[in-house]
N, C-alpha and C positions, 0 to 999 in steps of 0.2 A: 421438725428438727432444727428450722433455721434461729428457731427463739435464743438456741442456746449459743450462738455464736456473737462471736465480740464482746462477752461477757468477763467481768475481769477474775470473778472468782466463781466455782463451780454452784449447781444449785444444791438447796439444803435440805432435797426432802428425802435424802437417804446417807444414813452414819454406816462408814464401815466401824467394827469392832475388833476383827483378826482377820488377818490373811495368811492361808499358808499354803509357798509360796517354793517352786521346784525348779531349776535350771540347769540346762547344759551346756557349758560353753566347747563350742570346736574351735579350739586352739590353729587349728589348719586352716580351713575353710573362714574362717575371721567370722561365724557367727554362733547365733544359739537359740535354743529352743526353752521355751517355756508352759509352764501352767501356771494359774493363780485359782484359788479358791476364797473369796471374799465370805465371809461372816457380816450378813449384812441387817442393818434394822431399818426397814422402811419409816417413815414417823408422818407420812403426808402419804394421800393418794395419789399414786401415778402410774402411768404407763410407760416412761423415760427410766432409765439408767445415763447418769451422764457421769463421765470419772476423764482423770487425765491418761493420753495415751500420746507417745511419739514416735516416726520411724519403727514401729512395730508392724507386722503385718497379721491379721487377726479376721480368718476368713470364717463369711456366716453362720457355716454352722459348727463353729469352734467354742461358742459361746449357750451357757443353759442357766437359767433361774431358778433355785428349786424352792419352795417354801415349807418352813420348819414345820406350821403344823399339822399337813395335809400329805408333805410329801410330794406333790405335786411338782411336775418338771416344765417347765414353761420356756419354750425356744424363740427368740427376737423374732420380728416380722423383719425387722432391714437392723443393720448392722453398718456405722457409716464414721469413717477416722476424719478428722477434721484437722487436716496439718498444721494451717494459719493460728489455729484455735488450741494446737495440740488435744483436742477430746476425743476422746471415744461415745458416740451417743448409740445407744441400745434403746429402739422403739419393740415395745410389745405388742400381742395382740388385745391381750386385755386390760384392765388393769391388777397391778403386783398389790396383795392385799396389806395393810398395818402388820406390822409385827416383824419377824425373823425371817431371814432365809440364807442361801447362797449363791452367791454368781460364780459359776465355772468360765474361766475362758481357757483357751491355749494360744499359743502366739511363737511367733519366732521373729528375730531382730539379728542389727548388726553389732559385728563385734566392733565398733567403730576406733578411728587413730584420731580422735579429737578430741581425747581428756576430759570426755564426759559424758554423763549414761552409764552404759555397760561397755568398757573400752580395755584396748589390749595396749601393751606395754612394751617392749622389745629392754633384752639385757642376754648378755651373754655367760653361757656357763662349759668352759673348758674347752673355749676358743669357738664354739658352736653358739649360731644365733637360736636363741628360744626367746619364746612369745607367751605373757603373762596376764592374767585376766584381771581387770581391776574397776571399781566400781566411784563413780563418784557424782552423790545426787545433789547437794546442795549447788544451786539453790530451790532447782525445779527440773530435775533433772533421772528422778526417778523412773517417772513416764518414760523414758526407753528402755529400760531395763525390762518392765510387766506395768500392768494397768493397773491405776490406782489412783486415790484420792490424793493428790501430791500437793497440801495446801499442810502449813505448819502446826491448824487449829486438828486436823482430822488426824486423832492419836490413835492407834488400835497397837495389837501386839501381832507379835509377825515368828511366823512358824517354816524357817527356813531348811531346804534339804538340795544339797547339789550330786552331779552325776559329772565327774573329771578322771580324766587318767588317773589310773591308780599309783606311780611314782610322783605325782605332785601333792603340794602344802594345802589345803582347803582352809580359807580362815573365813568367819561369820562376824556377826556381833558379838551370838552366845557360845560357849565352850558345847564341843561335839559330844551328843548321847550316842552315836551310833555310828560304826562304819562298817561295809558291807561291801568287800571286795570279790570281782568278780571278770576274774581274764585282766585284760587291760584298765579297765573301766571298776573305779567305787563307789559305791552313794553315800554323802557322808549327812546323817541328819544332824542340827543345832539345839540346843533347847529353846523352848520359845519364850521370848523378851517379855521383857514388861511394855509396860503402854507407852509407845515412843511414835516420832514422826517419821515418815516416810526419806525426809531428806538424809536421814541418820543413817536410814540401812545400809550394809555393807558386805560384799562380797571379795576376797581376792584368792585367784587360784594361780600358784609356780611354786620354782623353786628357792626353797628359804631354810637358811640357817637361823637359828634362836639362842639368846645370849637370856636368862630367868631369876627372878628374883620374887620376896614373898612380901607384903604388907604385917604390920603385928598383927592387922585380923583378919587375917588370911586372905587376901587377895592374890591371885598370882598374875605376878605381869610378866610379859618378855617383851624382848623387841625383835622387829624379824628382819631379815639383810637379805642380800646375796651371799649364795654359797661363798663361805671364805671371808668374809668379811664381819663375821658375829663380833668380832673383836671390838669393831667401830662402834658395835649397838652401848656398851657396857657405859661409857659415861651418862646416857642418856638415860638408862636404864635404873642407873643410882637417882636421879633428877627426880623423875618420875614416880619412883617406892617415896622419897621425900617428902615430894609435892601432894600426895595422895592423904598420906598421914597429914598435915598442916591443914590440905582445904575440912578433912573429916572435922578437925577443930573449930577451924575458922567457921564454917558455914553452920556446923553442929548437927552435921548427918551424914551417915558412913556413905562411901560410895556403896553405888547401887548394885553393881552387876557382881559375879561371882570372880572375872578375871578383867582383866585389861592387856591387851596386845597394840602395839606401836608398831605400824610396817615401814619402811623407804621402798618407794615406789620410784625406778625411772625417769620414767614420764610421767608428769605431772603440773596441772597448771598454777594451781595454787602455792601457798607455802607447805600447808598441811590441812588435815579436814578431821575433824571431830566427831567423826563416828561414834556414836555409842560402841563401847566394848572393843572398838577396831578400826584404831586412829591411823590413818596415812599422811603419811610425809613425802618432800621432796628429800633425794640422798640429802642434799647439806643441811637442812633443818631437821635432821637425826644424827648423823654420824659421824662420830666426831674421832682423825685420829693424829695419834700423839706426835707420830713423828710429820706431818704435813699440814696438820689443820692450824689455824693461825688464834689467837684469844679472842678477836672478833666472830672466826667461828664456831667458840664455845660458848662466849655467850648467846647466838643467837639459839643455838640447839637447846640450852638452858631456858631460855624466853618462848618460843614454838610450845615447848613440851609442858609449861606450865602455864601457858595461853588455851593449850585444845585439855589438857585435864580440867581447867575450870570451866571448861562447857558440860565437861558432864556434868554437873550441877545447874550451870548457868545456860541454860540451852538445852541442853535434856533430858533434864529432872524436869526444869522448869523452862518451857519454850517461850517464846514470843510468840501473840497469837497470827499475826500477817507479818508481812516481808517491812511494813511501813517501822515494825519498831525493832530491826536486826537490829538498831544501834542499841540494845541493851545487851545483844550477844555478845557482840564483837566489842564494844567499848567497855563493857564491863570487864571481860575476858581480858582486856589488853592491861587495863589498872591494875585487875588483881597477879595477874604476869610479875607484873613488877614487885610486888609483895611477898610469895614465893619465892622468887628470885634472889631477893633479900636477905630474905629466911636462910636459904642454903647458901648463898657465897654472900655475907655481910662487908668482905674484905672487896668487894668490887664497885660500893656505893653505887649500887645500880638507878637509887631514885635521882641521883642529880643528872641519869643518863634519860631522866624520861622527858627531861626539857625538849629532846630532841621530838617525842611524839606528839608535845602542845604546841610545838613550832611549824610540824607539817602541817598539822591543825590549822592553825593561825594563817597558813603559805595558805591554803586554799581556801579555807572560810572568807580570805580579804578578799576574791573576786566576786561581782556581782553574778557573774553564773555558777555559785555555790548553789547550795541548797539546804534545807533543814534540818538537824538530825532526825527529824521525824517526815518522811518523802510519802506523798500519795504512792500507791504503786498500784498501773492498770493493765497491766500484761505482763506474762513474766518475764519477756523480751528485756524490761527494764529494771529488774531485778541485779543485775551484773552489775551496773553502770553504779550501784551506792555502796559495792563494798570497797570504801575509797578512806580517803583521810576524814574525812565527816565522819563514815560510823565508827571510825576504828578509832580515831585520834583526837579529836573533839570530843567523841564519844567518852575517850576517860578522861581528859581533861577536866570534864566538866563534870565526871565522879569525884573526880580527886577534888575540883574547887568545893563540892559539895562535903564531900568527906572532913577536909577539911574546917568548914564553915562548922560542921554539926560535931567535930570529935571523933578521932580514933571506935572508940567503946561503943558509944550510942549508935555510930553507926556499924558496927559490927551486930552486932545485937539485931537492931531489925530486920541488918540482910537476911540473919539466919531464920528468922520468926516469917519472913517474906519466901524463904526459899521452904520452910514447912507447909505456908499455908497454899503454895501454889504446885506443889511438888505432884511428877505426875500428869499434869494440867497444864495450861497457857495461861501468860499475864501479858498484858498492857505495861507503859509505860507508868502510866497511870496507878499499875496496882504497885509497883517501886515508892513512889514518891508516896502514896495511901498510910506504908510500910511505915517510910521513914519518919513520917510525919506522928506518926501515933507512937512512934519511939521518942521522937527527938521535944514530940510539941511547939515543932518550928513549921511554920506556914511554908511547908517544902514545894506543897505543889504549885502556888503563885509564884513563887521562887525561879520556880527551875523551867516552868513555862514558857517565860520569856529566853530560854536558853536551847529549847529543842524545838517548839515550835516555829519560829522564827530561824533566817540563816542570818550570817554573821555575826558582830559581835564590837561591842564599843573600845571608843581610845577617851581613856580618862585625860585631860585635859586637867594640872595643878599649876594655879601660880599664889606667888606669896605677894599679898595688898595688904600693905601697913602690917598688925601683930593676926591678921586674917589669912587663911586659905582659901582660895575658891576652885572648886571641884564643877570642871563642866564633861558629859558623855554626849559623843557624838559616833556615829557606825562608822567603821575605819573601813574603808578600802584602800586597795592598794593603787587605785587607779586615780586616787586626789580626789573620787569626788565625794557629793555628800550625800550618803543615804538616809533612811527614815527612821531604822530601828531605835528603838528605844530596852533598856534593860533595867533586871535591879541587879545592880552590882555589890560584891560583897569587898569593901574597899578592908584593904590592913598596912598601916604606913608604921615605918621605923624613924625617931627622932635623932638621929646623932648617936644611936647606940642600940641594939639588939633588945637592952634592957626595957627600952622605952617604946613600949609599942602601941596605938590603938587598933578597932577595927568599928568601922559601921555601915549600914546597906545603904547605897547612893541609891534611891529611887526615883529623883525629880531629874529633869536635862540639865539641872546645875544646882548648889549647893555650897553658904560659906559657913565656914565655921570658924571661930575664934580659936587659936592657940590654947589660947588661957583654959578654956573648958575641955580641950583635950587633955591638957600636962598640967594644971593647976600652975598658978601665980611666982613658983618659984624657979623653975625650968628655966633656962635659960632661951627658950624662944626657938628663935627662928634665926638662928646663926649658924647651927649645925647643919649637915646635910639629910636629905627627908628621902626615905625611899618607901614608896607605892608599892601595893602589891610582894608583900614580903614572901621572898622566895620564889618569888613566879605561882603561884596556888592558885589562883585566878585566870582563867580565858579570857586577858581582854589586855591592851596594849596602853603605857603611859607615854604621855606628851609633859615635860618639863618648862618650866618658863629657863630664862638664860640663865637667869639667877643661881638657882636649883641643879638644872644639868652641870653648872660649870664645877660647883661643890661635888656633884658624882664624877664626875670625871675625876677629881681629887680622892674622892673615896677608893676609886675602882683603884688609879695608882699606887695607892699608900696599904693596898690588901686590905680596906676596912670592912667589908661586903663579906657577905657567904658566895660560894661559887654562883650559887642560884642565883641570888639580885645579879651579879658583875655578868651572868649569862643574859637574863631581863633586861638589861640598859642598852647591852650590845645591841640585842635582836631588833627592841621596838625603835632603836636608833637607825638600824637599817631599814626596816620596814617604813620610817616615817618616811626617810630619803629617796625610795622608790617612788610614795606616795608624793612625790617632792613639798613636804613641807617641814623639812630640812635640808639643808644643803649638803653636798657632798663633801665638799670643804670643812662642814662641824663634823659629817660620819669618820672623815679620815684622819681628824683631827683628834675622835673619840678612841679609834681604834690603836692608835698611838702609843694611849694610856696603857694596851693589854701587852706592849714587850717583854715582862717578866708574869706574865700568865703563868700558872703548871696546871690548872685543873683540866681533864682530858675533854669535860664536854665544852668546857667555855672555847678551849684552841680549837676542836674540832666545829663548832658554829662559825668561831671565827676563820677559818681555811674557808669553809662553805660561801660566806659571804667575801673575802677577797677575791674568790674566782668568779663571782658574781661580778663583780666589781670592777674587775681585769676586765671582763668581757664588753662591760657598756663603757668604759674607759675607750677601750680597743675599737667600738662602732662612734663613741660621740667625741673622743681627741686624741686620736691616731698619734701624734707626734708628741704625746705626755707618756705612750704607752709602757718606755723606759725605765723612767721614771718610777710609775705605780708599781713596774715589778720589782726593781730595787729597793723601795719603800718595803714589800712584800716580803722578799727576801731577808731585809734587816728584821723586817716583824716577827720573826722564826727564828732566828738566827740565835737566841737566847734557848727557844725549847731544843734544837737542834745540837745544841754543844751539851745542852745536861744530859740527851740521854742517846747521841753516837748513834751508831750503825749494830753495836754489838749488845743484848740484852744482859743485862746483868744477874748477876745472881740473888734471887732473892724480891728482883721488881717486882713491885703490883702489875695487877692484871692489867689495869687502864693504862700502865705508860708503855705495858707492850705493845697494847693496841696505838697508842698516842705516836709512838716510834713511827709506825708505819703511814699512819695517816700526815706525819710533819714531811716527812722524806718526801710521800708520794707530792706532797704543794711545789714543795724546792723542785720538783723535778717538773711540774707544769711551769713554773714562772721561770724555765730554764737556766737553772741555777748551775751552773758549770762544775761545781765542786760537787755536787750531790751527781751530776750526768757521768763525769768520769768516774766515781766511785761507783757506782751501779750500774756500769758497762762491766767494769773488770769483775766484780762478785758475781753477775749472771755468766761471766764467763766461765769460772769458775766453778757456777751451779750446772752448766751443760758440760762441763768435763764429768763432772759427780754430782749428781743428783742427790745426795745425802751430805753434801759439803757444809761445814758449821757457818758457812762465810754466805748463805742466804739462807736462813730460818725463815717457816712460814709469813710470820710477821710483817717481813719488808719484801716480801717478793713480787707483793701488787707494786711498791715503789721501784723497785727494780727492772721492773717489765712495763711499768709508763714511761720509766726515763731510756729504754731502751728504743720506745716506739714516739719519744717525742725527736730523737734522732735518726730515726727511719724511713728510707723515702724510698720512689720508687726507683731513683738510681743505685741507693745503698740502700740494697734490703736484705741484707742477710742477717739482721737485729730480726727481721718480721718471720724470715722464713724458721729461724732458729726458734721462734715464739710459738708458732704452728707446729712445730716437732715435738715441742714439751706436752702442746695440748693434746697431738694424737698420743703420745704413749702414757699418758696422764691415767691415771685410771679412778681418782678419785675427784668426787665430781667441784666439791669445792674450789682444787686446784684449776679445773679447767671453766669454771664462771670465773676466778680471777683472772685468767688470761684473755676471756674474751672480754671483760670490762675492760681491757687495755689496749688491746687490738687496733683502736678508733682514734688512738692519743696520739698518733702521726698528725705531721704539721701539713703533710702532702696530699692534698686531695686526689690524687690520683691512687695512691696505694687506702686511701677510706674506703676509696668505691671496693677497692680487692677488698679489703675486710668484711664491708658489710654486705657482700655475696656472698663470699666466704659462710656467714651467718646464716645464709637461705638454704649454704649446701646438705650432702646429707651427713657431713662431718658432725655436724651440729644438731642436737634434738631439739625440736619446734619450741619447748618452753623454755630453752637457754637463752636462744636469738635474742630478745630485748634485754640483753646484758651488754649488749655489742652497740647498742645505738648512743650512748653516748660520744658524742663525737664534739673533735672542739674546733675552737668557731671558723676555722680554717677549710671545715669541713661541712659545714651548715647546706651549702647549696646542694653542693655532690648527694648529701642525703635526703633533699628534697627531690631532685631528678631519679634518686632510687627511690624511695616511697611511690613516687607518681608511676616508674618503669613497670613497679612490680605489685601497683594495686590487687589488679586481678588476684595475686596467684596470694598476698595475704590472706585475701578475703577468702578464699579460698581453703588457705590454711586453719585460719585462727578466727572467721568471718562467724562464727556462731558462740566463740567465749568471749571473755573481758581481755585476752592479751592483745587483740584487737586497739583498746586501747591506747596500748604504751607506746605501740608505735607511733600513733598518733601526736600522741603529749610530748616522743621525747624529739621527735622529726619538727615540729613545729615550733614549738615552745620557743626554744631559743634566738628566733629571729628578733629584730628592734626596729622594722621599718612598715611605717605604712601599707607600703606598696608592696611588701610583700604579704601582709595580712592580707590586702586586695584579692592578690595572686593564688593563696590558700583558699579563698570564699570559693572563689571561681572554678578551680577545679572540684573540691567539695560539695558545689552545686548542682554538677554532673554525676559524682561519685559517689551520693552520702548511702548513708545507711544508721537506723535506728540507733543501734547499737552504739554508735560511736558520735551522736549528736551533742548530748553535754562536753562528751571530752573534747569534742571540737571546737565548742564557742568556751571551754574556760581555755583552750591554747592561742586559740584566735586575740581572746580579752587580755591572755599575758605578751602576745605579740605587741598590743598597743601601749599596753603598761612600760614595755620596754622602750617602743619607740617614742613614747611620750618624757622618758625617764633619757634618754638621750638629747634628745633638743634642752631639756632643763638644763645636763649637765655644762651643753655647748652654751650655755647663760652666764655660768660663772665666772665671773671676771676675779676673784680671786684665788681660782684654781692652780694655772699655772704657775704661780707665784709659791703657792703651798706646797705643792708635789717637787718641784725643785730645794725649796730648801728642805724639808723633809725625807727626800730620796736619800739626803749625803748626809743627813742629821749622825753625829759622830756621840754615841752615849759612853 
């Protein structure tokens, strides 16, 4: 038996084909009991049954072999769970002949509170606590629920039947053929699925209201709630009949299954999970409502719902065959999001909001503890650790650079031709690029090799010599130094005007070209301003000569740019700066230029990085720190007066959102005017909770500038924050409270909050909503991480939120020595699960500290920040 241990994937000498598959959950007693009847094809001689199994208990003679053609019933000699290994290995006595049979097991397991497996939910219905069944396998997580082949290539169809109280909701994959009620207790049977993966299956049993709608060819969806709440489901509801009819188009194959159900789950770790036929969500990545939910919370409910509907197609129809190539799930899923999204609200310009997902991209790809888009993966242990900004965000990134490069058309076309020919089945990365290429006739796969196989990603490097360009790629990190990659880049530069565009693939470490043979003899040259990478379409960062920058810097002020370039200059301007090779003195100097900015994603990068900015200000020249806020301050102070405290009638959706994310800056860089007016409006809001004088919109800015006045001698801003969150009932409103909770200047009331966070006020997948804390607060939360290791680990010690604690407790530091201080404990404390995220927090700790001694370099800093602080426009 020990052959099969430490192996990273199961042996191949037995296919299941169907399972059909029967449970009982005890909603009371927190477990349940099971059967599984495997449809199995032997295809090798053996005397082993090896399959995945976890926290299930499955005693010897609960299990029987029988073979199709004989009839024959054949019972294990030993029967033995393998925890470390999650397997089940079944030794026979003889050997199990070629051909057909089935394995019967029975088994019982827990109903676990760790948001994964087969796990219960708590929500209350008419002031009564009740407890809900809810299932969620991806990524490897099936195995506790019943035994089974839990590997993405092992497809079979699945023949589900449950046994629950007869007053609760039963939902499946498939729409119910049969219910059969009896006392208390009904069986409800499912019809059986087509050929799907293991990680897809779905169960959830409670109580739910349903909001329903039909597709033109008949599809029926609903969404399911809490009693009382169907109303919330109805936006999401419209998204989704939408999105269904588009992808049918887009892809050019109807969905597959006969209905489609969308639940909001509680608890929950993820955002949402894409079950075939019985999609779950977190409440706010569903439910969206009119009078409390803010525009940033419809779009994202908008983006979630049209992210897990393109998996049914893209994931499973068509799976990836190993966990190595999720990034064609998740990255592809994330691109086409935004295309849908599109589709149904055009009036939102969602594609200039996707800078923000090649940005995260770009944040994490520049450390050298990145990794590939394409990851070894050797236990499913490691499996968590890569649904990260690499597979998600990089992931379409570098769809869209590609998309781009080949065409709208052509490349629609092949998806569709790529999702017939694999439909059903598993593909490779490999079989993508096979697609594209035999569509496009563009050598896709060389291409795009150097973009998944490899981590990182180059910094184009242009300067103008004589009527010449010279174009050199080198791997950008953010930490200065120099790495080895090499790329083909798909360069596209603008000459002084939209009109005038080239494009050609950089393949060497450098590269000059003459003007003249880009723009012919009569162009004026090289007088105008040249901008790289048109639009951002490219995953890769430019470096300007002085020449060149000084002319953008001129473009960006004078509006000459599309949002997308003046968002591109800012970013790779700040990103060189970290990397210090630029100074912060040109970054602040560039930032300057964006005082009459309006477009909502270029101010919201630029809010992200001033706070960035504040902060290594704040550790590397304490006595400038005035200064860079007032600087800050004026740099707003322009979107701030166009669009007030009160929404107009008739605004776009983005200056809603744009409202509340300018307010909430003005209230971190303690802007006195913005603090006293959203003192008196929350006051207002705790008289009347439906007062016109805080709409959703501004009420994160209202409850930061409340908690950046709050301390532990005046706390009656915190305690009145905690009042709204207990009577809050919708969950959106009470994740904005607790992301603000931490925005106290007082460390002593951080530590209250982020207890508060651990209490049982708070459901375990909200907590890391509460950890950002600002820098005032940095220590206190490393003394609570280290206080309350154990009981994390404990918590959240077997998922991915694990994680965030990690990144968001650490990250923030800028000192050597406290990187030290991190190793050190971490050395005593580690654990698999949270090793990457460890050394890329550990690597941004030195990034930072390294990025502060630069700053303490500049001898013309103080001289800048002074007269620019009082600069009078």
């Amino acid at each position: 038996m020990d052959q099969f241990k430490g192996q990273p994937r199961l042996p191949k000498f037995v296919v299941p084909k169907r399972y059909d598959i029967r449970l009982k959950p005890d909603l009371v007693a927190h477990r349940f009991a099971g059967s599984v009847a495997v449809n199995l094809d032997i295809v090798a001689a053996t005397s082993f049954i090896v399959l995945n199994a976890a926290e299930l208990d499955v005693s010897n003679d609960a299990v029987s072999f029988t073979n199709q053609d004989s009839s024959k019933v054949i019972k294990p000699s030993r029967v033995e769970l393998f925890e470390n290994d999650e397997i089940l290995v079944l030794e026979f006595p003889e050997e199990l002949p070629i051909g057909f049979g089935v394995l019967s097991i029975r088994f019982e397991g827990i109903l676990n509170d760790r948001m994964k497996g087969f796990y219960r939910s708590t929500y209350e219905h008419n002031g009564e606590k009740k407890t809900m069944a809810v299932t969620q396998f991806e990524p490897a997580d099936a195995r506790r629920c019943f035994p089974c082949w839990d590997e993405p290539a092992c497809k079979a169809t699945f023949k589900i039947t449950l046994d629950v109280p007869s007053e609760l909701v039963a939902l499946s994959n498939m729409p119910i053929v049969e219910e059969i009620t009896d006392g208390d207790l009904k069986t409800v049977s499912y019809q059986e699925s087509p050929i799907m993966s293991t990680y897809l299956v779905a169960v959830v049993v409670g109580l739910f209201d349903y909001v329903e709608d039909h597709t033109s060819d008949g599809v029926k969806v609903r969404v399911y709630c809490q009693v009382g709440k169907a109303n919330q489901g109805k936006f999401a509801l419209d998204v989704a009949v939408k999105t269904l009819e588009l992808y049918k188009g887009y892809f050019a194959t109807p969905y597959s299954l006969p209905k489609l159900d969308m639940i909001a789950i509680p608890d929950f770790a993820a955002g949402a999970m894409e079950n075939y036929g019985l999609v779950t969500y977190r409440e706010t990545a569903l439910l969206y409502d009119d009078q409390h939910s803010a525009a940033a919370n419809k779009q994202r409910v908008a983006t979630v719902v049209a992210h897990e509907l393109a998996h049914q197609w893209f994931g499973n129809l068509v799976t990836m065959e190993w966990w190595t190539h999720l990034w064609l799930n998740e990255g592809f899923a994330t691109w086409v999001s935004y295309l849908a999204t599109d589709s149904c609200f055009p009036e939102w310009k969602i594609w200039s909001q996707f800078l923000h997902e090649s940005t995260e991209g770009l944040k994490l790809d520049g450390l050298a503890e990145s990794h590939p888009i394409e990851v070894e993966i050797n236990h499913a242990c490691e499996i968590d650790e890569i649904f990260d900004a690499i597979s998600y965000r990089k992931g379409a990134s570098v769809i869209r650079m590609l998309q781009s490069y080949l065409g709208a058309e052509c490349f629609q076309r092949s998806l569709a031709s790529y999702i017939k020919r694999h439909a059903c089945s598993n593909a490779k990365t490999e079989d993508l690029w096979a697609a594209l290429e035999e569509g496009s006739g563009e050598p896709v796969n060389k291409l795009m090799t150097s973009w998944t196989k490899q981590k990182g990603y180059p910094v184009v490097s242009v300067k103008v010599n004589d009527q010449k360009l010279e174009f050199n790629q080198s791997q950008f990190l953010s930490s200065g130094a120099q790495g080895e990659g090499h790329w083909i880049v798909p360069i596209t530069l603008c000459f002084g005007s939209y009109d005038v565009h080239k494009s050609f693939l950089l393949q060497s470490k450098s590269e000059t070209h003459d003007v003249k043979d880009f723009l012919g003899s009569t162009h004026k040259g090289l007088n105008c301003w040249i901008k790289l990478n048109v639009d951002q379409a490219g995953f890769y960062r430019v470096k300007y000569d002085e020449l060149l920058a000084a002319r953008l810097r001129y473009a960006v002020e004078k509006q000459l740019l599309s949002a997308s370039d003046r968002f591109g200059i800012l970013d790779d301007s700040f990103a060189l700066c970290m990397a210090r090779q630029e100074s912060l003195t040109s970054l602040i100097n560039l930032m300057g230029s964006y005082r009459e900015e309006v477009d909502y994603t270029v101010l919201s990068n630029l809010i992200t990085i001033s706070l960035k900015v504040q902060r290594i200000a704040a550790d590397a020249v304490p006595d400038l720190l005035e200064y860079f806020k007032q600087f800050f301050i004026n740099l707003f102070q322009y979107s701030a007066e166009r669009l007030g405290w009160e929404p107009k009638p008739g605004e776009s959706h983005v200056d809603a959102m744009l409202r509340g994310e300018i307010l909430t800056a003005l209230a971190m860089f303690g802007h006195d005017l913005t603090l006293d007016e959203a003192s008196k409006r929350f006051q207002a809001f705790l008289e009347n909770r439906n007062t016109p004088l805080l709409p959703p919109d501004i009420r994160k800015a209202a409850y930061v500038a409340v908690m950046q006045r709050a301390s532990k001698s005046n706390r009656s801003g915190y305690e009145s924050l905690l009042k709204v969150y207990k009577e809050a009932d919708l969950s959106q409103e009470k994740t904005r409270i607790l992301g603000s909770l931490a925005s106290s200047r007082d460390p002593d009331l951080i530590l209250e909050a982020l207890n508060f966070m651990l209490s049982s006020e708070v459901r375990s997948q909200d907590a890391v909503f509460g950890l950002a804390v600002t820098r005032e607060g940095r220590d206190v939360a490393w003394a609570w991480l280290k206080e309350n290791w154990e009981h994390l680990i404990k918590t959240y010690g077997s998922g991915f939120l694990i994680t965030r604690f990690v990144g968001a407790v650490v990250s923030p530091f800028a000192s050597f020595e406290k990187a030290k201080e991190v190793e050190e404990f971490f050395a005593t404390h580690a654990m698999p699960s949270i090793a990457r995220t460890l050394r890329q927090s550990l690597e941004r700790v030195n990034i930072n500290a390294n990025w502060v001694q630069s700053v303490q370099n500049e001898n013309r800093l103080g001289d800048a920040m002074k007269e620019l602080a009082y600069r009078v426009y």
